[in-house]
C-alpha positions in Angstrom: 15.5 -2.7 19.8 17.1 -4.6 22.3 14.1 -4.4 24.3 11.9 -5.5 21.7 14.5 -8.8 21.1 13.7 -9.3 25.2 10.1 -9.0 24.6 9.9 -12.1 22.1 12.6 -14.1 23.2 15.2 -13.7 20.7 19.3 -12.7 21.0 20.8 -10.4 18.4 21.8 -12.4 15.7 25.1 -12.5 14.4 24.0 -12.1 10.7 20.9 -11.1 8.9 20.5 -13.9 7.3 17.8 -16.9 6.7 18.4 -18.7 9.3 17.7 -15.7 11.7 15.0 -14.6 10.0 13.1 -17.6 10.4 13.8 -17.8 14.3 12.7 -14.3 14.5 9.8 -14.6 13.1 8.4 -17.7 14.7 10.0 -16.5 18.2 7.3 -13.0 17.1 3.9 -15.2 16.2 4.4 -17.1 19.4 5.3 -14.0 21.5 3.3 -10.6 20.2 -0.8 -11.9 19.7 -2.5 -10.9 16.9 -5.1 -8.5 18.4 -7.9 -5.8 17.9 -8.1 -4.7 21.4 -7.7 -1.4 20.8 -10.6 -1.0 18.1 -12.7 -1.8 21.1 -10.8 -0.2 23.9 -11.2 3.0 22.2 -7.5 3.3 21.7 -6.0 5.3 18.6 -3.7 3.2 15.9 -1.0 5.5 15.5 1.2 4.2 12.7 4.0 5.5 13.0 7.1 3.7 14.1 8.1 5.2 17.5 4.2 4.7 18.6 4.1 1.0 17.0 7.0 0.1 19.6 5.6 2.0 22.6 2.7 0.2 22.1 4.4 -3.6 21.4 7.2 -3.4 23.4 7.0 -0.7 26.4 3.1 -2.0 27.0 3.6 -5.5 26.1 0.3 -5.3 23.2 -0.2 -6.7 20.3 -1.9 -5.2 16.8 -3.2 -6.6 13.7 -1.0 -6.2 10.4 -0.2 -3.0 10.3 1.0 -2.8 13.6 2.7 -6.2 14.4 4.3 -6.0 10.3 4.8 -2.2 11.0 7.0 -2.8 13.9 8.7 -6.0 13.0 10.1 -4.0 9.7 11.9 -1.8 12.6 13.2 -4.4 14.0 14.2 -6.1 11.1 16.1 -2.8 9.4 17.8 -2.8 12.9 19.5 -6.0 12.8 20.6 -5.1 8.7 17.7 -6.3 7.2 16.7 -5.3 3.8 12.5 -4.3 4.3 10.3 -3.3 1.9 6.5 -2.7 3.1 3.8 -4.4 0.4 0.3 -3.6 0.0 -2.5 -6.6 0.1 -6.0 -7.5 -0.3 -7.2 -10.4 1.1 -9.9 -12.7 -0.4 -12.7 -12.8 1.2 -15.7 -15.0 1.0 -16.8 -16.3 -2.3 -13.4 -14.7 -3.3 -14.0 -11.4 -3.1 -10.9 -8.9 -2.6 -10.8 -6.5 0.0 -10.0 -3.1 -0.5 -6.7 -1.5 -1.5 -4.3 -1.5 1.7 -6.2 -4.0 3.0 -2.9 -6.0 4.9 0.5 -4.9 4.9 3.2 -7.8 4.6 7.0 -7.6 4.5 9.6 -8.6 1.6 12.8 -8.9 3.1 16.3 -9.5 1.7 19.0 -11.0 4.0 23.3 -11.2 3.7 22.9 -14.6 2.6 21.6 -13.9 -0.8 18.6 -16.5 0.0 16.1 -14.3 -0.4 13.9 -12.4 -1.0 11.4 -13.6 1.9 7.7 -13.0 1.9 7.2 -12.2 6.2 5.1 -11.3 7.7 3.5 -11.5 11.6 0.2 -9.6 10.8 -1.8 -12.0 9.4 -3.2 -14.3 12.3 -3.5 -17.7 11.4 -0.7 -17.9 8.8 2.3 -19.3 7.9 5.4 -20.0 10.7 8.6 -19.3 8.3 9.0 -16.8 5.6 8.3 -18.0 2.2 11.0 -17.5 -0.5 9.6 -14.6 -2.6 10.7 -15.7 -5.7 9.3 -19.5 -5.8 6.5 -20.1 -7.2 5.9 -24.2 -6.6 4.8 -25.8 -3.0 6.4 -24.4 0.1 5.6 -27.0 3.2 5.5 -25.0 6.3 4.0 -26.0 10.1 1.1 -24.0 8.9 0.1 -26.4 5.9 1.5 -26.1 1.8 2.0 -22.3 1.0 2.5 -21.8 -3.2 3.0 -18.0 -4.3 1.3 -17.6 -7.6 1.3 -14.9 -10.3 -1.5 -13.4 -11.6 -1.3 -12.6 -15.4 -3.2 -9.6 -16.0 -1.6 -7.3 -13.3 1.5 -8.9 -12.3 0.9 -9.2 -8.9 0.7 -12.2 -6.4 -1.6 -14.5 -4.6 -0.8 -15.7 -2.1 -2.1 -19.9 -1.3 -2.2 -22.3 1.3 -3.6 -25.5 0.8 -4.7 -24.1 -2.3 -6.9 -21.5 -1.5 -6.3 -17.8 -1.9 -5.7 -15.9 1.3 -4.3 -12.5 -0.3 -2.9 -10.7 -3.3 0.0 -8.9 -3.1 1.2 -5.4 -5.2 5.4 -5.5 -5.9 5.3 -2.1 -5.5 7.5 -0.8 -2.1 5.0 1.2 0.1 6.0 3.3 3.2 3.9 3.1 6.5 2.0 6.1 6.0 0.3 4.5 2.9 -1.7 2.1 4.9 -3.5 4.8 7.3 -6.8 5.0 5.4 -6.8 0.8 5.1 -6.4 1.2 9.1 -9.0 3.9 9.4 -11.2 1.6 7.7 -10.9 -1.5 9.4 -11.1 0.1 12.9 -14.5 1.9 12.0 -16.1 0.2 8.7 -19.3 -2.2 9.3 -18.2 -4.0 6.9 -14.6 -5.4 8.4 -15.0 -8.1 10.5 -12.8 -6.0 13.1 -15.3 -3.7 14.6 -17.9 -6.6 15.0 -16.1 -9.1 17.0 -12.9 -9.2 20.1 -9.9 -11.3 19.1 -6.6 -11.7 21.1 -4.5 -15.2 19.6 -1.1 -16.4 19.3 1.1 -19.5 17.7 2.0 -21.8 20.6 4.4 -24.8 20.2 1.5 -26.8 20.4 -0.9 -25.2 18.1 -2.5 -21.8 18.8 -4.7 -20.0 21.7 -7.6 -17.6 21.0 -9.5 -15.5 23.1 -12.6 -14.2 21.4 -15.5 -12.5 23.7 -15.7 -15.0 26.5 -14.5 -18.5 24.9 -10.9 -19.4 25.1 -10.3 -21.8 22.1 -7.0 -23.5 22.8 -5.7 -25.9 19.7 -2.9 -28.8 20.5 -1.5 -30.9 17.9 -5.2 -30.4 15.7 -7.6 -31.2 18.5 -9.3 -28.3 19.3 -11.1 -27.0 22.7 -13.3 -24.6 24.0 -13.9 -23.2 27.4 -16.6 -20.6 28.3 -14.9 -18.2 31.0 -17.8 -17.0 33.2 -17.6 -13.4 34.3 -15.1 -10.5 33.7 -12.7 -11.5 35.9 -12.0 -15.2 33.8 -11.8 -12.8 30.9 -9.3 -10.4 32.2 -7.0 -13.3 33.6 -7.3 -15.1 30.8 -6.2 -12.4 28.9 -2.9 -11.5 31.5 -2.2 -14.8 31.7 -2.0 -16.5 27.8 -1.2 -13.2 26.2 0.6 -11.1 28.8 -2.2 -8.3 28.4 -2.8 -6.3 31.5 -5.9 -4.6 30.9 -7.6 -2.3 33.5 -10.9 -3.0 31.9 -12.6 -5.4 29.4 -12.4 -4.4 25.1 -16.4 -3.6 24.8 -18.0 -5.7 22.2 -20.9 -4.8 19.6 -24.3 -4.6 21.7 -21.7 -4.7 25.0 -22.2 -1.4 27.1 -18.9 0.3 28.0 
């Protein structure tokens, strides 16, 4: 764990409290990437905690939510966290859930008695800070206005920002190996975006930094640019030098021979 504190730039905090939790958590989004190199590197997704922190902190990766969330719970336990693992679906287009175990997010009490917090590093573009579990009017974060709101019928949550929908949340504590099916299925269903296209991106102080196929899409302070990188080469330094990713070969794309 000490390792994994070097590998996003963070000390061992004196307390679990807020304060540290929000430091850890931005010091992870701008750190690990949010990534699905493995989908297309033929790589397994083992999730199980020893593997998630081979994987993020002795080989420098990244993951998507079950991985990044997956690991970060370690961590967070570690430094006397409180971590419970929730199951969500996010909303899709014309509002359309996904399917069950869809994301995994974090609610996490701390030895302030501020909490609970909503975490959570898995979800790409996304909130900065925690949001505070239990409020249900505007939160104002880096990210843009976050509201947690209940839904009647079922008692669960959705999840806003800037008023629209990104995912519902179950209150229900889950353990790891309840997401392995949601994992199997976005790694190999047609019908999750992850199988069809290459992402690598990470929060910078500036904005954020995305590698998808062969565009870098950097974003400062709103403005947004593109550069095409022109052969493998671009791609691969590209990816060692924004994201720390020291790949041997390139993540093979749909219609891309390996």
């Amino acid at each position: 764990m000490d390792a994994y504190l070097r590998r996003i730039g963070a000390s061992r905090p004196r307390r679990a409290d807020a304060d540290a939790l929000r430091e850890l958590q931005l010091r992870h989004l701008q750190t690990v990437p949010f990534e699905n190199l493995s989908i297309h590197l033929g790589e397994d997704i083992v999730l199980e905690e020893k593997a998630l922190l081979a994987k993020i902190v002795e080989a420098g990766r990244g993951g998507f939510c079950y991985e990044l969330n997956g690991a970060f719970a370690g961590l967070l336990r570690d430094l006397g966290f409180g971590v419970s693992l929730l199951q969500g679906r996010g909303f899709g287009d014309g509002g359309r859930l996904g399917i069950p175990y869809d994301h995994l997010a974090l609610l996490v009490e701390t030895a302030d008695s501020t909490g609970p917090w909503l975490a959570d590093v898995g979800f790409g573009d996304h909130c900065h800070y925690p949001l505070a579990f239990d409020e249900r009017g505007d939160q104002e974060d880096p990210a843009g206005t976050f509201r947690i709101v209940e839904v009647p019928e079922s008692g669960d949550l959705d999840v806003h920002r800037d008023g629209k929908p990104q995912f519902r949340l179950e209150r229900r504590p889950r353990v790891l190996d309840d997401f392995r099916a949601g994992a199997w299925w976005h790694r190999t269903s047609p019908d999750s975006h992850f199988p069809r296209s290459v992402v690598c991106s990470r929060l910078t102080p500036e904005g954020r930094i995305t590698l998808s196929g062969r565009k870098l899409v950097t974003t400062v302070r709103g403005e947004r640019h593109e550069q095409p990188l022109a052969d493998d080469a671009a791609v691969l330094a590209a990816y060692r030098e924004h994201f720390g990713l020291v790949l041997d070969r390139l993540p093979s794309a749909p219609g891309r021979a390996t």
